[in-house]
N, C-alpha and C positions, 0 to 999 in steps of 0.2 A: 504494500500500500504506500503509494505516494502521496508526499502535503508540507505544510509547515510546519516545526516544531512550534511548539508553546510550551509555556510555563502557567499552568492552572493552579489558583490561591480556592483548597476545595476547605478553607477552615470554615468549619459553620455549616456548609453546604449539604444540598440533601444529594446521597447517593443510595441507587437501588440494582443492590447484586441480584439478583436472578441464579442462583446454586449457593449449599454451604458445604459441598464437602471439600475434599483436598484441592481440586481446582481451584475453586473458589477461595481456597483459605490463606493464602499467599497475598492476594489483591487485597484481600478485607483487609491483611494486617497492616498494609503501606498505606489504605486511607485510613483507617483509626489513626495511623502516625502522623498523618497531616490532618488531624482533624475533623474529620468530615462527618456527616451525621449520615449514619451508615443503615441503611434498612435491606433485610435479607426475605428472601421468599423464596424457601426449599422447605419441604416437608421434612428432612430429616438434616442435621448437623454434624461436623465434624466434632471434633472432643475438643480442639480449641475455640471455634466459633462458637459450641456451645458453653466455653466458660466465658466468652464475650458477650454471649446476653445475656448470660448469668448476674454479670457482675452488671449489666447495665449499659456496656459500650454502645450496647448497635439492639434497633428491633428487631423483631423476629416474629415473621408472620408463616405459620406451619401449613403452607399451602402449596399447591403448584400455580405454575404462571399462569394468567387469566392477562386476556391483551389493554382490559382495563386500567391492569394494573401500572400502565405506561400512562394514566391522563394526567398525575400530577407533577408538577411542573418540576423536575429532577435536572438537577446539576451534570447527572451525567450516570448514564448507563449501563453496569455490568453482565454482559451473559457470560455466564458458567459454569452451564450445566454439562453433564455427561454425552448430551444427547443434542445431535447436530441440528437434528431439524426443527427442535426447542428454540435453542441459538438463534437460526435462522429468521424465527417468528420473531424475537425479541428485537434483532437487528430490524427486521423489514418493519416493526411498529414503531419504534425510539425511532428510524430513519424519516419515515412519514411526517412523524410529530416534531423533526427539527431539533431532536432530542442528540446531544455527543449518546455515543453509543461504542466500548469496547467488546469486543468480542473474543476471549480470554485462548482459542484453542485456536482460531484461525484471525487473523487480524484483518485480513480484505474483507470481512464479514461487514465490520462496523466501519465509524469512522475518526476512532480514534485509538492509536495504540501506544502502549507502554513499552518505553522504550530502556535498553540494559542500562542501568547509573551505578556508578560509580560518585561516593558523596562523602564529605569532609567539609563537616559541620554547614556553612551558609554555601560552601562549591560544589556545584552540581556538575558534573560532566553525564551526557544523556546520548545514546548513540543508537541507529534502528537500523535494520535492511530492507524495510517494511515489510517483514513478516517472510523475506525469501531466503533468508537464511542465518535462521536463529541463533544458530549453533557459533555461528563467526560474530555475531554481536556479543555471547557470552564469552568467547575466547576475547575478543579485546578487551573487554571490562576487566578480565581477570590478567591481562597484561599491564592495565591501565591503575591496578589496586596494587601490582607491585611496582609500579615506577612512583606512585604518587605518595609521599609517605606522609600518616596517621600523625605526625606532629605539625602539620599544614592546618588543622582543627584550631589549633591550641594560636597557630600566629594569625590565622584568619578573625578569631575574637578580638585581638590586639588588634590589630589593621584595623577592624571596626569603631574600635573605641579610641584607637588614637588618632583617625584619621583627620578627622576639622580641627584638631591642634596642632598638626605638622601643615593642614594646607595655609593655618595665618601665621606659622612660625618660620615656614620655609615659604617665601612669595615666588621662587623659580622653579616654572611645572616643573624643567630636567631635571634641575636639583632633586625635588621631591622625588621623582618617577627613580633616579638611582638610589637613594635612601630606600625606596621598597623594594627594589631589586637585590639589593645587596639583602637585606632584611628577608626576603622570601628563599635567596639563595643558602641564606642558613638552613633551613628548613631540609632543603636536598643534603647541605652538612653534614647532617644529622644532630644539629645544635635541637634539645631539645625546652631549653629555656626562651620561649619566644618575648618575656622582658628584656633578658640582657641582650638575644640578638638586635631587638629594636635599639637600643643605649647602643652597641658597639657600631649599626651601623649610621648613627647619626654623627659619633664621635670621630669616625672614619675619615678623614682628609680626601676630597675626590681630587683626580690627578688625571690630565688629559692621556685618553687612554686610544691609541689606531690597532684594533683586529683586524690579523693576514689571514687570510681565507682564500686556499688552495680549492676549488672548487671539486665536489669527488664529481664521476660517472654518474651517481644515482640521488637524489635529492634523500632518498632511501638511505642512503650510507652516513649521511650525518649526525655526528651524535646530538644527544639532548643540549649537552654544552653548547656547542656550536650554535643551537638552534635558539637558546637563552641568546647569545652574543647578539647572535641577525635579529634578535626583535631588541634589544639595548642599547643598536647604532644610531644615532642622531643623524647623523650622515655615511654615505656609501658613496665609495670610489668604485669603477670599473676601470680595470688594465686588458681593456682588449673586449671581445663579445662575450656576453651571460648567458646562460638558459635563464630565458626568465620564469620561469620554474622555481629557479632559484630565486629572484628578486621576486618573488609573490609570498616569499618568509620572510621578508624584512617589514618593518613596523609600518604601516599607512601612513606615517606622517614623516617619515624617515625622507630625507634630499638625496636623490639618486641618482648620481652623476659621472660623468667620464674625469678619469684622474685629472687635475687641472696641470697647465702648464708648469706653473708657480705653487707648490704646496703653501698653504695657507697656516698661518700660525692656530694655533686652536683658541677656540672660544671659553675661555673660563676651563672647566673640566668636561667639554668636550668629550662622547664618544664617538669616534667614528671605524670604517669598518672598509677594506680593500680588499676587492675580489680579483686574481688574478694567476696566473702561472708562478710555477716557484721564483725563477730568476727575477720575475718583475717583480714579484714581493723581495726578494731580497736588498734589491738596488731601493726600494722605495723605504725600507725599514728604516736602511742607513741615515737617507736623507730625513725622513720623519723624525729622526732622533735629533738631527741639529735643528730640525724647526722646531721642538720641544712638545713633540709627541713621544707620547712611554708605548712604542710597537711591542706585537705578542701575539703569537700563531693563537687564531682561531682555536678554540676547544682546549687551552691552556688554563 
């Protein structure tokens, strides 16, 4: 299924599953987590959905689906039953009514689907095939849960709570944008004190900094460093022609330009960032260094 992602606020919101057994009991537990005011209608429950309307999370109506039961005005629709052509009904009546409609076994049913995340506290990363191939959505998520490290939680609440005190105490977006850089690059560190890495990377001296970037064969073959640096350059030199492949990973607001005649002295703590063959990096290093750039291979 194709579409656009969205990001749904379901706090408050009425939702109506249609199945409670194991199917169904996965989806219930991720909207009880965001909130949602959860109404079930299967005759019979799993062991954990039925300790959720035990305790009161979610109603529970002991019946089978009746097409009626789509006229109230629902945030959004789950079918989850065993039985396909249940499904089917549930999709073909929420669809009629304008109603979002999931459809938990087959996703082209409805018209909206839950897509693999990967989440670390307020950052959501969400990724789909729409539905053609599930098995490759849950293999990157679980690629994605080991590059991303569980102390990213802890500096994402900092960043929240320090963030309107660093944007009137530091007035230069660069400034600020390397101050989180270095601050989040803790995080990959494995610095697990996200106070002191905020203190160290304020107290940090910035220093005009040019990355040599050897270009590989495959936009593929780049490590994650490299790919931090290409989105950190303020500006971009080219020594000769790009894949722009590559220049489509550098920052949106990044100056991207052919090496100038005259290297240019840098701007305050300047980063900028030189794409090019070995030799031309190296002849460019030299002179970068008497115009009072600090050069350094890419992914160093």
């Amino acid at each position: 299924m194709a579409g656009l992602p969205l990001i749904i606020d379901l706090a408050g919101a009425p939702v109506l599953v249609v199945g409670g057994g194991e199917v169904a009991q996965r989806r219930i537990g991720e909207l009880l987590q965001e909130g949602a005011a959860v109404t079930v209608v299967a005759p019979k429950l799993a062991v954990q959905v039925d300790g959720w309307a035990d305790a009161g999370r979610l109603r529970h109506f002991p019946t089978r689906f009746a097409d009626e039961q789509l006229e109230e005005p629902w945030a959004l629709v789950i079918a989850a039953t065993p039985d396909r052509q249940v499904n089917e009904q549930i999709a073909y009546g929420a669809r009629r009514r304008r109603l979002l409609v999931n459809v938990v076994s087959d996703a082209n049913l409805g018209n909206v689907a839950f897509p693999a995340r990967v989440v670390r506290g307020s950052l959501q990363l969400a990724f789909t095939t729409g539905g053609s191939a599930p098995v490759l959505a849950r293999k990157l998520r679980t690629l994605l849960e080991g590059v991303i490290p569980e102390a990213l939680t802890a500096f994402i609440t900092v960043a929240e709570r320090e963030r309107p005190r660093l944007k009137q105490q530091l007035l230069d977006l660069n400034q600020r944008r390397r101050v989180w850089e270095r601050f989040f690059d803790a995080a990959w560190h494995g610095e697990v004190d996200a106070e002191q890495a905020l203190h160290q990377a304020l107290s940090q001296d910035d220093q005009p900094r040019l990355w040599l970037l050897e270009p590989p064969e495959s936009t593929d073959q780049l490590s994650l460093r490299q790919l931090r640096q290409l989105q950190q350059a303020e500006r971009v030199w080219l020594l000769g022609d790009v894949d722009q492949r590559l220049l489509d990973l550098c920052r949106r607001d990044a100056i991207i330009e052919s090496i100038p005649a005259l290297l240019p002295l840098p701007h305050g703590a300047e980063v900028a960032l030189a794409i090019g063959n070995g030799d031309a990096l190296a002849a460019l290093a030299e002179l970068a260094s008497q115009r009072g750039w600090q050069p350094h291979r890419c992914g160093s």
